[in-house]
C-alpha positions in Angstrom: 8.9 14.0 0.7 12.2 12.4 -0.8 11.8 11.4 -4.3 12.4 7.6 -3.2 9.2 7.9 -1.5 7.3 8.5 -4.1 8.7 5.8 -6.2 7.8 3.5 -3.2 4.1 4.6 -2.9 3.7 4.3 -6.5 4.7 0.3 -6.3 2.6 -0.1 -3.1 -0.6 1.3 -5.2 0.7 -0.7 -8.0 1.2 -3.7 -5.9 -3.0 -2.7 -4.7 -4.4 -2.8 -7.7 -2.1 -5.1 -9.5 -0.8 -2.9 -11.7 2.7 -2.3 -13.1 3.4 1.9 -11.9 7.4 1.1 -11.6 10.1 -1.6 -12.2 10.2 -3.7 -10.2 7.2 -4.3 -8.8 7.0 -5.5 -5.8 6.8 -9.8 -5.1 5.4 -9.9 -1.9 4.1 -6.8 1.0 2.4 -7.9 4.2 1.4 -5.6 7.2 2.8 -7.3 10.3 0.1 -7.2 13.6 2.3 -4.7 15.4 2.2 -2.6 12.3 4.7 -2.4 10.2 5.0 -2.8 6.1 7.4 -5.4 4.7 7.9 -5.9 0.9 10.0 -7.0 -1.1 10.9 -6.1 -4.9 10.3 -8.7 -7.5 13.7 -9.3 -8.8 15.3 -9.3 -5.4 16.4 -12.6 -3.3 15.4 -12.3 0.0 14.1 -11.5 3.0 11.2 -8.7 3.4 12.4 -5.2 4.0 10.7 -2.6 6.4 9.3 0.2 4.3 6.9 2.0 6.4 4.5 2.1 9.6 0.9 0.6 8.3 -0.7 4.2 10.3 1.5 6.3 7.7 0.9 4.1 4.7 -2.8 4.4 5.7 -2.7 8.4 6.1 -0.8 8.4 2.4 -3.5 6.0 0.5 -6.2 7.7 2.4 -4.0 11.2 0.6 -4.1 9.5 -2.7 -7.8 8.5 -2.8 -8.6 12.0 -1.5 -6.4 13.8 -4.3 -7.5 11.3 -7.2 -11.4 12.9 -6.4 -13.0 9.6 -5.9 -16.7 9.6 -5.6 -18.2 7.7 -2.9 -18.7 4.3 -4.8 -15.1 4.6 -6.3 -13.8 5.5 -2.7 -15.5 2.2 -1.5 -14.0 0.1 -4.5 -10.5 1.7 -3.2 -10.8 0.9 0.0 -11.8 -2.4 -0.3 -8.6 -3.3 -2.9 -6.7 -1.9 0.1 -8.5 -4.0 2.5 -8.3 -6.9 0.2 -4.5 -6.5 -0.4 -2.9 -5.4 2.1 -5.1 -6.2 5.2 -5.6 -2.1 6.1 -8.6 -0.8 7.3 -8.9 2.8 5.4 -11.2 3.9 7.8 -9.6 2.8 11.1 -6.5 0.4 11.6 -5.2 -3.1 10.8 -7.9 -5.2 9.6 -7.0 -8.8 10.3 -9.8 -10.6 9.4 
């Protein structure tokens, strides 16, 4: 993986569990219905950027759940921030709800 993605990932779990991971952060990250990921950083004017497909952002936070050793109740509290946040379904595909 190029070392920009992992900068990116980092802000998109920052951006889940409203944390501060790199700088910027990012302002704003929707999952459009055909899905795609849009986001923008926080000190940039603009419009949204595509980032990702919402099936690979899925794959890597399902990765980084998986790698972090999350029990089952932490794995549900995960998945619902990413549910919550971004509209994602970690167990199947866009939730939009």
């Amino acid at each position: 993986m190029p070392e920009g993605h992992g900068l990116q990932l980092a802000a998109i779990l920052g951006f889940v569990l409203e944390r501060q991971y790199t700088t910027p952060t990012l302002a704003e990250l929707v999952v459009t219905p055909d899905g795609h990921v849009l986001a923008r950083p926080e000190d940039e004017p603009g419009p949204l950027a595509h980032i990702a497909t919402e099936a690979d952002l899925r794959a890597n936070l399902r990765r980084l759940g998986m790698a972090a050793g999350l029990d089952d109740a932490e794995w549900a509290e995960y998945a619902g921030l990413v549910r919550r946040r971004l509209g994602i379904d970690m167990q199947g595909g866009l939730d939009l709800r």
